[in-house]
N, CA and C atoms as a LAMMPS dump frame, in Angstrom:
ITEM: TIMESTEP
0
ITEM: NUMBER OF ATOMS
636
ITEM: BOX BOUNDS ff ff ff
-5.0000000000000000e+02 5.0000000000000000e+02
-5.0000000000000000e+02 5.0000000000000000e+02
-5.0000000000000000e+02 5.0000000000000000e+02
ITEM: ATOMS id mol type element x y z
1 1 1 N -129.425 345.517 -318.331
2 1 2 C -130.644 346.18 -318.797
3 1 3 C -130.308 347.527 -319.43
4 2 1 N -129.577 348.041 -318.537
5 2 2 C -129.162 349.596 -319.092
6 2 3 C -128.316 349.627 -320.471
7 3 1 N -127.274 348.085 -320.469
8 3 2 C -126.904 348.113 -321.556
9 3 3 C -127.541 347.902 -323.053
10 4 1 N -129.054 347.117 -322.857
11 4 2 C -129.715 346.437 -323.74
12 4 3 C -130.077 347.709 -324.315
13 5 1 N -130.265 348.33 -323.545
14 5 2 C -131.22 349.942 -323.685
15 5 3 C -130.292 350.991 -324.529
16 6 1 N -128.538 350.966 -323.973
17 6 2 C -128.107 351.652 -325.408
18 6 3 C -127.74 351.215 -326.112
19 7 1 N -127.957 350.163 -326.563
20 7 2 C -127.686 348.984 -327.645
21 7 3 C -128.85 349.613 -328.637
22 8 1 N -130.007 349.37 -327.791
23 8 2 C -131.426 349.754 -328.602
24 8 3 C -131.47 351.302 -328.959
25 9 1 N -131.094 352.206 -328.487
26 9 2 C -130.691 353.729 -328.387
27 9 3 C -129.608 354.068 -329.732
28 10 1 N -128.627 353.127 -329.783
29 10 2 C -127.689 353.386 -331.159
30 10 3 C -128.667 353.129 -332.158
31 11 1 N -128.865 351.313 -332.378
32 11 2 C -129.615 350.959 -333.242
33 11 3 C -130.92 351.775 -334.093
34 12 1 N -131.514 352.659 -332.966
35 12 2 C -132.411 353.75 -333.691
36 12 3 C -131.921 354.541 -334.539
37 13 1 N -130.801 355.068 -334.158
38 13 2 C -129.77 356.353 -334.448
39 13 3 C -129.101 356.244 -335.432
40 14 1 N -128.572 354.555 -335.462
41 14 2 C -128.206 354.192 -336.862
42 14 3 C -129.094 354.219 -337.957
43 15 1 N -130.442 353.574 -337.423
44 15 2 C -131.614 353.538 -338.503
45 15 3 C -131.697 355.166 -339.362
46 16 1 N -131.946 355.796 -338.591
47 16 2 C -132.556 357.369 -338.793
48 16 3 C -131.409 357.745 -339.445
49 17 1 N -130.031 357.948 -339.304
50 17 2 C -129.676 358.376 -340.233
51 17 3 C -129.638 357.64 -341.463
52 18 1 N -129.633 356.171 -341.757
53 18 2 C -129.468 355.464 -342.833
54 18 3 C -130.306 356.673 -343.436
55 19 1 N -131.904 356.082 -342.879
56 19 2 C -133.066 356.858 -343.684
57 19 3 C -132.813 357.471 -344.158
58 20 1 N -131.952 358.984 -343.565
59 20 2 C -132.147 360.033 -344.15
60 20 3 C -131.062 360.157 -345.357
61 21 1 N -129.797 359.641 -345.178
62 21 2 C -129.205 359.384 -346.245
63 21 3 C -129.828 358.547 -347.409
64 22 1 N -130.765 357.449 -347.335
65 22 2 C -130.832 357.159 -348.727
66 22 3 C -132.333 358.275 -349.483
67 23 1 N -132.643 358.802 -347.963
68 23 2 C -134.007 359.885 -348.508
69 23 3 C -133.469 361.184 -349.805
70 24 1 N -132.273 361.471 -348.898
71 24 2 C -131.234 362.762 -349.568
72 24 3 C -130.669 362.063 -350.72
73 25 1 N -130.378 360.962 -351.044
74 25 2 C -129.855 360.288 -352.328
75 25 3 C -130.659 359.847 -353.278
76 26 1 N -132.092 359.92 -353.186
77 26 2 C -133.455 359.623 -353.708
78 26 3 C -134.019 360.894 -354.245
79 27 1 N -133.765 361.947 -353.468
80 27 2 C -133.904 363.12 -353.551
81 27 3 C -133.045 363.376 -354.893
82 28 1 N -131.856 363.632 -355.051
83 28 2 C -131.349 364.119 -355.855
84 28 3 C -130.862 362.791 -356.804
85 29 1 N -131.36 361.66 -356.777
86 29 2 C -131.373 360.894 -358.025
87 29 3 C -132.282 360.792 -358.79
88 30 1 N -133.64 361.44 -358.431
89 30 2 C -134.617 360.917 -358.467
90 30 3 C -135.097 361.285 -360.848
91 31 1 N -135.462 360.565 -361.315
92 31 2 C -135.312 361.039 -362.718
93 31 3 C -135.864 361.94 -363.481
94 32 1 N -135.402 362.643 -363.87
95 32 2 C -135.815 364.2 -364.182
96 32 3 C -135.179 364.954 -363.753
97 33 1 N -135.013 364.587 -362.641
98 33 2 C -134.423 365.721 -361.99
99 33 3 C -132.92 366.908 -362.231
100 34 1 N -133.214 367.924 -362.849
101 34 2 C -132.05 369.053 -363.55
102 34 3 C -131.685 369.784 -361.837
103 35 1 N -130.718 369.686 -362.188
104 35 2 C -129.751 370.901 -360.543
105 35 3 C -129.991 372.366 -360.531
106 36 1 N -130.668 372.835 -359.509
107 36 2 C -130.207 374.369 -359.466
108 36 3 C -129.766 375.15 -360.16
109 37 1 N -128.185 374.499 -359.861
110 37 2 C -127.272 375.587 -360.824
111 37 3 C -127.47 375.542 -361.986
112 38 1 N -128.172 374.265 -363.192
113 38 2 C -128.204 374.342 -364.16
114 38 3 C -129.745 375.51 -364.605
115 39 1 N -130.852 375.011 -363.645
116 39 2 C -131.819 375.686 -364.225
117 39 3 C -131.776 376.948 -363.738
118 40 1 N -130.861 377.781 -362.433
119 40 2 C -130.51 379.272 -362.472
120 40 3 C -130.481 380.202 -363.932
121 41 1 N -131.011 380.866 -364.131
122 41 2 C -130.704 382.392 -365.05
123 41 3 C -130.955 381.374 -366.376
124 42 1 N -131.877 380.684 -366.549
125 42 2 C -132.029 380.007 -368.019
126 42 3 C -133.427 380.241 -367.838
127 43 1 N -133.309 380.291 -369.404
128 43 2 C -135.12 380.933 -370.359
129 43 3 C -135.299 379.933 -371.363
130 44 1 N -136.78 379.419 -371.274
131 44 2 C -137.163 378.543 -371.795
132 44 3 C -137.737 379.284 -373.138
133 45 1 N -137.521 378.29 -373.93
134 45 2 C -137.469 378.79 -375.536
135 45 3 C -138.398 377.209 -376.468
136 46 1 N -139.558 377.691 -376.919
137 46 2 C -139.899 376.675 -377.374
138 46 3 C -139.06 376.686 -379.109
139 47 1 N -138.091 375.279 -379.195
140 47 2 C -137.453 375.158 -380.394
141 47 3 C -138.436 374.622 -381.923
142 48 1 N -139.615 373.895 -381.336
143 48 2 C -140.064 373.511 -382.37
144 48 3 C -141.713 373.145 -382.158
145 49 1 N -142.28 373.407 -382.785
146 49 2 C -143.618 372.714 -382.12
147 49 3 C -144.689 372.339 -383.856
148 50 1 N -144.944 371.116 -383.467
149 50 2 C -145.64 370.735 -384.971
150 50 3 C -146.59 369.364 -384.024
151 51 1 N -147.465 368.579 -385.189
152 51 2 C -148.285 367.651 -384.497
153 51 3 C -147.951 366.754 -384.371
154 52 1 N -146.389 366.595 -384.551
155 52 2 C -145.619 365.009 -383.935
156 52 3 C -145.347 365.314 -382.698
157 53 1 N -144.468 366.349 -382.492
158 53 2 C -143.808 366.912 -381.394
159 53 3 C -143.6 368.693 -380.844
160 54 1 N -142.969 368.556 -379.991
161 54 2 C -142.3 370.303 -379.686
162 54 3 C -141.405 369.947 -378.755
163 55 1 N -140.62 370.626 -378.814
164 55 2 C -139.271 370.838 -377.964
165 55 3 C -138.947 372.017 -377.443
166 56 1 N -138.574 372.236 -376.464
167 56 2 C -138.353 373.182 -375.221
168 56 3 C -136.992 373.14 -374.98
169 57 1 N -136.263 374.193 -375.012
170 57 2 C -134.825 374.237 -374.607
171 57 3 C -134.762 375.394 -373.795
172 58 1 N -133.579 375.049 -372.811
173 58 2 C -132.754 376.344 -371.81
174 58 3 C -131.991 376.99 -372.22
175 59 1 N -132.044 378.239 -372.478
176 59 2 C -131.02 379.178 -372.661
177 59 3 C -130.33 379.678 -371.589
178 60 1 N -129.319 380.073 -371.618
179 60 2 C -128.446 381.223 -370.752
180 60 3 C -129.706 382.236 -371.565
181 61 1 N -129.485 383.377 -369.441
182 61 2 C -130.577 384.587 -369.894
183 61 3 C -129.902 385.657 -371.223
184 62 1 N -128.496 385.311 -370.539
185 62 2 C -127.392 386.574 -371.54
186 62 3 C -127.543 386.208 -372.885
187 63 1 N -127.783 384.668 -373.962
188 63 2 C -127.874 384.281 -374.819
189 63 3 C -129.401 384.481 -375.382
190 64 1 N -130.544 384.268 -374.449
191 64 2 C -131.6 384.098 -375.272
192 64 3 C -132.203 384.755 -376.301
193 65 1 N -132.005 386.151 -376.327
194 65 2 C -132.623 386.926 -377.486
195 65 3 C -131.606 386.28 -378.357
196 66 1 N -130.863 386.313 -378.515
197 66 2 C -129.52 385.931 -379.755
198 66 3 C -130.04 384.183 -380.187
199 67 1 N -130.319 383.802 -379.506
200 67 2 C -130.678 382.108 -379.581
201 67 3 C -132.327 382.387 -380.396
202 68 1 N -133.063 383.348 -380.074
203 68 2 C -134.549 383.642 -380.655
204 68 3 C -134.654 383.983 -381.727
205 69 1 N -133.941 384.67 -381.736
206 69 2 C -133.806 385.519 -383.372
207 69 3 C -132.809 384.595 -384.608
208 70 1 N -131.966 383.919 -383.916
209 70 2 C -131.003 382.889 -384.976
210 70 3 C -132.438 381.552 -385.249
211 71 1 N -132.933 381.033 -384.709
212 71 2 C -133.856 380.248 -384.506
213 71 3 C -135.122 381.035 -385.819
214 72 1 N -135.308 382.167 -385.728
215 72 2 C -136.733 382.579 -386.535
216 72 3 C -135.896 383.105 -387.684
217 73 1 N -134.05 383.048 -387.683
218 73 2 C -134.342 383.842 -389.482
219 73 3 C -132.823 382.958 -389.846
220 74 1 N -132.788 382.062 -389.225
221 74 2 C -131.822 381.183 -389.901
222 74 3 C -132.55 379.382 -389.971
223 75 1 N -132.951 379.372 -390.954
224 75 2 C -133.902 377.971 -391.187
225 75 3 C -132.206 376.731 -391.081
226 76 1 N -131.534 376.919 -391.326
227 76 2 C -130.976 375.711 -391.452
228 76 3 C -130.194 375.832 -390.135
229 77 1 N -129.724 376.504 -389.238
230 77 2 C -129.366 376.653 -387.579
231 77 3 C -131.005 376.211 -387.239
232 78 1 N -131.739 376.615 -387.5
233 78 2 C -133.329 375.645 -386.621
234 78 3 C -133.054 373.827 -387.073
235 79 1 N -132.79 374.229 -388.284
236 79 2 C -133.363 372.43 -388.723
237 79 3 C -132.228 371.282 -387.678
238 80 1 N -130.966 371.956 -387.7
239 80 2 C -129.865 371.445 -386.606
240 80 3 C -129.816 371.522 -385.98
241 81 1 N -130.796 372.306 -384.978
242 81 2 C -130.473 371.975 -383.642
243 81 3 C -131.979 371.49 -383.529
244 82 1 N -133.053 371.182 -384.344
245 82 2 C -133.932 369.881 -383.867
246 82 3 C -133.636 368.77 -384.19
247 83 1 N -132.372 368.629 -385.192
248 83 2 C -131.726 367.324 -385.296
249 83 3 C -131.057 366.722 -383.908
250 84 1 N -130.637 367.878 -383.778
251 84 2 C -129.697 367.45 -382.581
252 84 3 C -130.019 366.91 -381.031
253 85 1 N -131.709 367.989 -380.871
254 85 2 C -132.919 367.58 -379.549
255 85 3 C -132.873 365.866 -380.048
256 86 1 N -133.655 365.669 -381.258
257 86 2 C -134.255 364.82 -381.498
258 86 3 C -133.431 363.156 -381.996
259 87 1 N -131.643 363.536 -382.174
260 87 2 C -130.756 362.369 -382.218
261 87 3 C -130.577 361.98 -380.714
262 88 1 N -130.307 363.375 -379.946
263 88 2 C -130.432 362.514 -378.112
264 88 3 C -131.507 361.495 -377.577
265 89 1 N -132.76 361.822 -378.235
266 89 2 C -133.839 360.856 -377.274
267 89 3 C -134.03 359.403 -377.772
268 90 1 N -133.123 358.922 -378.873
269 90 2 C -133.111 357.298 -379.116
270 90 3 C -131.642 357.021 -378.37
271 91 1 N -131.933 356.471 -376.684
272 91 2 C -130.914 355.837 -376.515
273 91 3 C -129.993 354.986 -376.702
274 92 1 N -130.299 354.171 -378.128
275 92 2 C -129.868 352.919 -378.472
276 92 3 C -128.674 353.866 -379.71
277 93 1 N -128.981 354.955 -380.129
278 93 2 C -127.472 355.739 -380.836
279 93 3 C -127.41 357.304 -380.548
280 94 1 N -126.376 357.004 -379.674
281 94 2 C -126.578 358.481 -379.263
282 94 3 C -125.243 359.252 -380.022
283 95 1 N -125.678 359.608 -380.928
284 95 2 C -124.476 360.263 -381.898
285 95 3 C -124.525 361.62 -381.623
286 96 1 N -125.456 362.347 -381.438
287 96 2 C -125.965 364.091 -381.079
288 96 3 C -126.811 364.25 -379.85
289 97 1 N -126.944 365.045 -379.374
290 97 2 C -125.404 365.999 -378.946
291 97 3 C -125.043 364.995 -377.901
292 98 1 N -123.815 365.514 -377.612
293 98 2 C -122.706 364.482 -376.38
294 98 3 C -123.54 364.843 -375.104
295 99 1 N -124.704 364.946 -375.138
296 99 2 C -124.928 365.157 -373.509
297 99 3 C -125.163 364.124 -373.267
298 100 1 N -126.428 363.925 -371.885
299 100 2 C -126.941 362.732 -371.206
300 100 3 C -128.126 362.712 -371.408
301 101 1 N -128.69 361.342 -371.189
302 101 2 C -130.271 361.636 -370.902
303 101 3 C -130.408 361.498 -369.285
304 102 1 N -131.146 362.843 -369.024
305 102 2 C -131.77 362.612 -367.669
306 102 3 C -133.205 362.069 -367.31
307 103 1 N -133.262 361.685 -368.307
308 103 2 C -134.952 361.427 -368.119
309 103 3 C -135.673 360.983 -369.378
310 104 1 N -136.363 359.928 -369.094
311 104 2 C -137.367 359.381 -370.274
312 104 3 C -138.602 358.615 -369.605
313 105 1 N -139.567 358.872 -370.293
314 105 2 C -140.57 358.593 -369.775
315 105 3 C -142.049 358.446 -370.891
316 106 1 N -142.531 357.546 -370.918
317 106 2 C -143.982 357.491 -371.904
318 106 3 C -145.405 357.529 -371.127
319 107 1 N -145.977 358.563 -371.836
320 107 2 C -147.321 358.29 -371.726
321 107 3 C -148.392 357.33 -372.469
322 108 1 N -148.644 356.422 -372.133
323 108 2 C -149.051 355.127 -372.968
324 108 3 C -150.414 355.227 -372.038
325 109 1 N -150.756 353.846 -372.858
326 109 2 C -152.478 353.313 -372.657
327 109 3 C -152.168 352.816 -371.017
328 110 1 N -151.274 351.995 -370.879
329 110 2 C -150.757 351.426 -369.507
330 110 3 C -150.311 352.46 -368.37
331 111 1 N -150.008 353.742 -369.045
332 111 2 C -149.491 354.31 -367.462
333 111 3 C -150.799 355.155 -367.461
334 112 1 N -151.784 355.334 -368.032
335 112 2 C -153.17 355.862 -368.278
336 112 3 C -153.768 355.585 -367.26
337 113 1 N -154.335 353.915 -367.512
338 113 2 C -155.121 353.161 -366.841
339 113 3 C -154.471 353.022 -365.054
340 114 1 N -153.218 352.966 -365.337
341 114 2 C -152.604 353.079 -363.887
342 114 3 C -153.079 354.413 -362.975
343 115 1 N -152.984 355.767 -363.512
344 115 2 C -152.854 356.85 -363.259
345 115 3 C -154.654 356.688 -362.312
346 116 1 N -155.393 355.913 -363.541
347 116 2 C -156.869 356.406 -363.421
348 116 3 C -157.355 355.269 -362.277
349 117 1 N -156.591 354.383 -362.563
350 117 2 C -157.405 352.917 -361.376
351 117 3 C -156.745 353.647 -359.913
352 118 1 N -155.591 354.387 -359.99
353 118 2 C -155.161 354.763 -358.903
354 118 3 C -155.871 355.087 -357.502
355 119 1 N -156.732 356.26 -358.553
356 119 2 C -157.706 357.397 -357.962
357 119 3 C -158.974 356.645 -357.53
358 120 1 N -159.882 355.876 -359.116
359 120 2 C -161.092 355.901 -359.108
360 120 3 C -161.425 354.492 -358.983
361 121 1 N -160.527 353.737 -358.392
362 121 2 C -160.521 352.544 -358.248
363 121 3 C -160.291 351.057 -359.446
364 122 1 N -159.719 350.113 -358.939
365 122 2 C -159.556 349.072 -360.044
366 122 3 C -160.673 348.741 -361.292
367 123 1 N -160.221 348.7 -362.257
368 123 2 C -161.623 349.001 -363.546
369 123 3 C -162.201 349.93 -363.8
370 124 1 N -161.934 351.323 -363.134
371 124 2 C -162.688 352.311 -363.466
372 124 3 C -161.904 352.616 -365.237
373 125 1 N -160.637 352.304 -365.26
374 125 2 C -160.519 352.529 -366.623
375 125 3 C -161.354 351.76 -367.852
376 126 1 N -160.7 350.361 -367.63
377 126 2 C -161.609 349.747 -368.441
378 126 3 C -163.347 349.602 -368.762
379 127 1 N -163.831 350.425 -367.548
380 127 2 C -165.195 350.658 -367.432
381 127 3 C -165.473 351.86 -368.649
382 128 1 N -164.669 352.998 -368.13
383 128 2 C -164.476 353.763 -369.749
384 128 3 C -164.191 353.173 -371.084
385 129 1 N -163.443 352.603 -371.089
386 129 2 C -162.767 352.915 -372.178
387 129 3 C -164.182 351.687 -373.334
388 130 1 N -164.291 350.623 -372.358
389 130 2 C -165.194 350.226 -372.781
390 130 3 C -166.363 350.735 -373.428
391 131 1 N -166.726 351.995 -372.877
392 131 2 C -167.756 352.595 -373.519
393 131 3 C -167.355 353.832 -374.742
394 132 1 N -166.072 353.899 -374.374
395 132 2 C -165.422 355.196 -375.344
396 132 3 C -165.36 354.246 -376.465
397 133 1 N -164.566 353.486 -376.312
398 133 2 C -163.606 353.313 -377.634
399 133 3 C -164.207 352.998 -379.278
400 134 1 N -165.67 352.828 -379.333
401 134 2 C -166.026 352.601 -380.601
402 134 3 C -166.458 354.171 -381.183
403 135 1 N -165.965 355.385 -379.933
404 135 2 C -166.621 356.64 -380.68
405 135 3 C -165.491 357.476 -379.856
406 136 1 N -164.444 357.356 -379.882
407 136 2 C -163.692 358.329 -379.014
408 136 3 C -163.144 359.539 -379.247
409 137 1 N -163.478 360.144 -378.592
410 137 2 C -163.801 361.898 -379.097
411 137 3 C -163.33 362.834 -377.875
412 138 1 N -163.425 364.362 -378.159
413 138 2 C -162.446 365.004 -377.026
414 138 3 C -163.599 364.82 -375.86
415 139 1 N -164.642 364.968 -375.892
416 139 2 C -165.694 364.716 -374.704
417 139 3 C -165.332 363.622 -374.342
418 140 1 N -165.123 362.206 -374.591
419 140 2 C -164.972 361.023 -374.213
420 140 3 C -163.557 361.693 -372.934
421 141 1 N -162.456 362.088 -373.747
422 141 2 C -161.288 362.092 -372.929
423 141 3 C -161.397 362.85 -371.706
424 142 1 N -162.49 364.244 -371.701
425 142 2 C -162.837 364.972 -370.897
426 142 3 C -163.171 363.66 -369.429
427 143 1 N -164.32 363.278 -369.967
428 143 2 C -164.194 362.032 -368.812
429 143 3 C -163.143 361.399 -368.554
430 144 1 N -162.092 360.616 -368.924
431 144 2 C -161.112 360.055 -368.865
432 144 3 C -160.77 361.208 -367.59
433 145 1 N -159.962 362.051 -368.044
434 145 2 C -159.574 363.399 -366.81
435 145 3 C -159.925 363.7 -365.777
436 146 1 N -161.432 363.625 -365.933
437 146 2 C -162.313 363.511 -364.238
438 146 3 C -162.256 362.075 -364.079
439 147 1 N -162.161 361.276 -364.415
440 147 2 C -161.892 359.953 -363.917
441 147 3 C -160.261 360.29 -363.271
442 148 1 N -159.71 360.376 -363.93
443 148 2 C -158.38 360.732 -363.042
444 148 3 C -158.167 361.459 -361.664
445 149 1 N -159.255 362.761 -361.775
446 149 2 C -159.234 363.177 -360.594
447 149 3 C -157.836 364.608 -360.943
448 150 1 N -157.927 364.744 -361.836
449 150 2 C -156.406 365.755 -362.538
450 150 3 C -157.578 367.3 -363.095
451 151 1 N -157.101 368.194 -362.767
452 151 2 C -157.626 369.46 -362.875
453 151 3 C -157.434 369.66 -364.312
454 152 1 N -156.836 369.281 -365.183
455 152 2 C -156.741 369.429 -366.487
456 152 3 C -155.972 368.015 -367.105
457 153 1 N -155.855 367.714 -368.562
458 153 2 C -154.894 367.305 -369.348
459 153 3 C -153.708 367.637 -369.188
460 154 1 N -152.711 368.806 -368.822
461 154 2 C -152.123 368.581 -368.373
462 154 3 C -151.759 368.614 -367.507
463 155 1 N -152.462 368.5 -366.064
464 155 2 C -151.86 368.048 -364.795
465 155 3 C -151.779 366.363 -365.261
466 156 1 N -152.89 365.805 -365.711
467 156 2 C -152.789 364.196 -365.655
468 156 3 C -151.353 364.37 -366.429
469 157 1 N -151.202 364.592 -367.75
470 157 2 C -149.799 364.779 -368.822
471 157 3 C -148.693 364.648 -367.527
472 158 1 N -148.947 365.605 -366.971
473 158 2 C -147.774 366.042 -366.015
474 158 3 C -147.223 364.889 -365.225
475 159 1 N -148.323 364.465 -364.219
476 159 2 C -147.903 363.565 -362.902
477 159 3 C -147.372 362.132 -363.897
478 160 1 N -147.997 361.682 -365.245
479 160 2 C -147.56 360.686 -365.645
480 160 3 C -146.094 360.703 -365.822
481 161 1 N -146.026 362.035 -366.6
482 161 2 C -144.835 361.586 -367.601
483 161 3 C -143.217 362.562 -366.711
484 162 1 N -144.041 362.472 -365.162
485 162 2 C -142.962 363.223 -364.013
486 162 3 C -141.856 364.516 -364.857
487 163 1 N -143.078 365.5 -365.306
488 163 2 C -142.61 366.837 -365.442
489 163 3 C -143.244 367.814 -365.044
490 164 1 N -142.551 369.179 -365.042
491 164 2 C -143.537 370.058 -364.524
492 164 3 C -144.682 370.575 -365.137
493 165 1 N -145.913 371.246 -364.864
494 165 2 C -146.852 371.147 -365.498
495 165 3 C -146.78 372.292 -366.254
496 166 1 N -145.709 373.388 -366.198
497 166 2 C -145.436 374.648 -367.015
498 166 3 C -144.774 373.891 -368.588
499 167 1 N -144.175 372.923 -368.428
500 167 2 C -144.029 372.371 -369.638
501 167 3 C -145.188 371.443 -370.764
502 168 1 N -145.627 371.214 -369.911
503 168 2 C -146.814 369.984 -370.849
504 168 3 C -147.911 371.583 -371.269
505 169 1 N -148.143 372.952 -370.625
506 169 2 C -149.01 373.498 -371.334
507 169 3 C -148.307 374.365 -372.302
508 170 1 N -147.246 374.135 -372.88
509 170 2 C -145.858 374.738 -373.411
510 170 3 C -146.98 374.639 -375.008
511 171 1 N -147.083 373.411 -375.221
512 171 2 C -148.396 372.726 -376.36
513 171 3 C -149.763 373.063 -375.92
514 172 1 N -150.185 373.507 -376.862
515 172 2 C -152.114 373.724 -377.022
516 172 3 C -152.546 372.338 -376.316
517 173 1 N -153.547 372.813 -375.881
518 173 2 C -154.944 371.504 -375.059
519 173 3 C -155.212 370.578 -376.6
520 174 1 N -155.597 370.978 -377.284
521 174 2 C -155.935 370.248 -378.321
522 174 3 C -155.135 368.751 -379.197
523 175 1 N -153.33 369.918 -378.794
524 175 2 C -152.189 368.713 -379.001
525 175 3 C -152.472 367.52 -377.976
526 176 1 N -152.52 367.978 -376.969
527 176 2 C -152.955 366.53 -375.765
528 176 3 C -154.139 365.59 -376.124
529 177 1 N -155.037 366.459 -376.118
530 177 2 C -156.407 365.475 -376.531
531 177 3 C -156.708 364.911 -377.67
532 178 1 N -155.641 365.16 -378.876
533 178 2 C -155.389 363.9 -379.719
534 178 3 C -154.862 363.014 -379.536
535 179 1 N -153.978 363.332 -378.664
536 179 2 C -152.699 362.527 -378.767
537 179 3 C -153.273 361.327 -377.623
538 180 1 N -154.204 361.702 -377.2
539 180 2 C -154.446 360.493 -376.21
540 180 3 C -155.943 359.684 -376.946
541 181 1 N -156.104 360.853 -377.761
542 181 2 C -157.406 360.115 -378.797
543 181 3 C -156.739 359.287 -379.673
544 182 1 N -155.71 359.418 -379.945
545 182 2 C -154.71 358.289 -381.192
546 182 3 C -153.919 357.34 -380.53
547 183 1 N -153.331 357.32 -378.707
548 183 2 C -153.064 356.548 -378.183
549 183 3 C -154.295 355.079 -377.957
550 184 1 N -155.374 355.562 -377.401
551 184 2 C -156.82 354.781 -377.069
552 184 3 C -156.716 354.148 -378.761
553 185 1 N -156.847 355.147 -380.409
554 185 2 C -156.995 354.158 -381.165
555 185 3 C -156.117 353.237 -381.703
556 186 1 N -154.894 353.374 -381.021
557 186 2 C -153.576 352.806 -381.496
558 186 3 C -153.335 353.255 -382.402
559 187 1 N -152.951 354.952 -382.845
560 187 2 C -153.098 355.04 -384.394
561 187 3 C -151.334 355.666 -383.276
562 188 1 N -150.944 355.701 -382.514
563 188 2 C -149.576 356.075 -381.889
564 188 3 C -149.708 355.459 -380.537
565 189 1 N -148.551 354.92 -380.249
566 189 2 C -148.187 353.982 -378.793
567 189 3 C -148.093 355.31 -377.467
568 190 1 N -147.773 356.172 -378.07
569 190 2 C -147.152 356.459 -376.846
570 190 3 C -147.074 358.514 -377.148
571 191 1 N -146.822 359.039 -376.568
572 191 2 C -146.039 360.504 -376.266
573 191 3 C -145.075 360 -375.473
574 192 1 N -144.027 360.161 -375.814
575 192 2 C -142.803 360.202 -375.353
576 192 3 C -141.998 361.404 -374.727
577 193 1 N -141.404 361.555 -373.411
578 193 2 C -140.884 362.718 -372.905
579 193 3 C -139.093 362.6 -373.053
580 194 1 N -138.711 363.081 -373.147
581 194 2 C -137.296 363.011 -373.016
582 194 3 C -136.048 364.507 -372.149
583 195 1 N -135.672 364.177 -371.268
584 195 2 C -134.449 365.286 -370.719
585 195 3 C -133.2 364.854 -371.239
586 196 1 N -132.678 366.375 -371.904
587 196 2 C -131.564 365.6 -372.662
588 196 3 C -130.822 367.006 -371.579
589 197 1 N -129.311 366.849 -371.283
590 197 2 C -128.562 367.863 -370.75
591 197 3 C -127.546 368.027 -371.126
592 198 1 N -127.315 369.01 -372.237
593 198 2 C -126.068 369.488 -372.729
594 198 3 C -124.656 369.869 -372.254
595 199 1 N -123.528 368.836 -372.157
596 199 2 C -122.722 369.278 -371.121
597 199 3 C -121.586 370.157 -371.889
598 200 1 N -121.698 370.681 -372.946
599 200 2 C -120.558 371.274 -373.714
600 200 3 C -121.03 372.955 -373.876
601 201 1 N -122.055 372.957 -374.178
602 201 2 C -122.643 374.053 -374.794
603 201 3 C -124.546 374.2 -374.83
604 202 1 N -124.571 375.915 -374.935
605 202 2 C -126.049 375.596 -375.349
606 202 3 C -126.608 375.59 -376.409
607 203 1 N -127.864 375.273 -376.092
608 203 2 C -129.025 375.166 -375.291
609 203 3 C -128.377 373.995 -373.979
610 204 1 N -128.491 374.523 -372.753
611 204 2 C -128.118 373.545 -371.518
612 204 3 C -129.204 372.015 -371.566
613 205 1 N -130.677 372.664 -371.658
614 205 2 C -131.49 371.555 -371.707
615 205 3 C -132.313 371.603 -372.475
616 206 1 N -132.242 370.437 -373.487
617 206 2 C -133.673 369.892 -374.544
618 206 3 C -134.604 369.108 -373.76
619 207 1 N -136.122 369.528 -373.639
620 207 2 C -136.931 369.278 -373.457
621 207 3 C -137.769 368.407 -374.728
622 208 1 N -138.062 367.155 -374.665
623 208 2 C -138.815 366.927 -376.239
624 208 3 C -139.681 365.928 -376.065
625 209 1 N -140.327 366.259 -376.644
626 209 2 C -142.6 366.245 -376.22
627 209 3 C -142.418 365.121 -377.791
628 210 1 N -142.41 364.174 -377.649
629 210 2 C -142.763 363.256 -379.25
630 210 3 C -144.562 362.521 -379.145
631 211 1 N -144.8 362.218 -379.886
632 211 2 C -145.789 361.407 -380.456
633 211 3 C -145.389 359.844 -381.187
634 212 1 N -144.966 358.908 -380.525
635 212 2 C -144.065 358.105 -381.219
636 212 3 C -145.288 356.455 -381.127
């Protein structure tokens, strides 16, 4: 009996730590996810912002004025290094820059309706959209948002597309609420997120917000 008992006594002990090891390996695999040491003493620098996209990069703090000012009075150092954000986020050729992708992620019609049936129950999307879609307008989306149960566009932006929410308001309210007014008309599939991480040089991390 006594033996059954630390038989059953390991067996817990084994469990609990499994847990916590694959919790701690979940933890730091989890996608998106940039290290400490990388996001220590780095300043976020918006590289580009227009109505397809904007991009967000990390500077070293010691670099950033020097990275700000090359960026606003050297047009062809800007046009190359949004070549360079924007050759990382098609994984199928990754010719620029040699980093990695840490992260990709879309905001589509499908992770929408997911986000919103979550909260407000099964069909509450299609109950909208049903009534939006022959007139869909920023009031329409306003509902969409309280249907979500999300304090703004971009908290919903945020929890979808698993970034922080200091980045999705990086872009005007207005960039969002088209972009989900042209997702609903299919006039664009998706906003696309991308973490790209520079392992040679900076900018350490491209951040890039598409409309694709």
């Amino acid at each position: 009996m006594r033996y059954n008992k630390g038989i059953r006594l390991t067996n817990l002990i084994l469990c609990f730590t499994l847990m916590l090891s694959v919790s701690t390996y979940a933890a730091e695999s989890t996608p998106g996810f940039v290290s400490e040491e990388i996001q220590n003493n780095m300043v976020d620098v918006v590289l580009d912002s227009s109505n397809e996209r904007y991009i967000v990069v990390s500077i070293p703090q010691d670099k950033a004025e020097e990275y700000k000012n090359q960026i606003e009075t050297d047009r062809e150092f800007r046009e190359a290094e949004i070549e360079s954000a924007l050759g990382a986020t098609d994984i199928s050729s990754r010719a620029l820059p040699p980093g990695k992708i840490l992260h990709q992620k879309k905001l589509n019609k499908k992770a929408i309706k997911k986000a919103v049936d979550a909260v407000s129950g099964t069909g509450s999307f299609a109950n909208w959209y049903q009534a939006a879609r022959f007139y869909m307008t920023i009031a329409e989306i306003k509902k969409l948002i309280k249907l979500s149960k999300k304090a703004s566009i971009f908290a919903l932006s945020a929890d979808i597309l698993v970034v922080a929410i200091s980045y999705t308001k990086q872009q005007q309210k207005n960039w969002w609420m088209q972009a989900y007014i042209d997702i609903m008309n299919k006039k664009i599939s998706a906003v696309r997120y991308t973490i790209i991480e520079n392992t040679t040089e900076y900018p350490k991390i491209w951040r890039v917000f598409e409309r694709i």
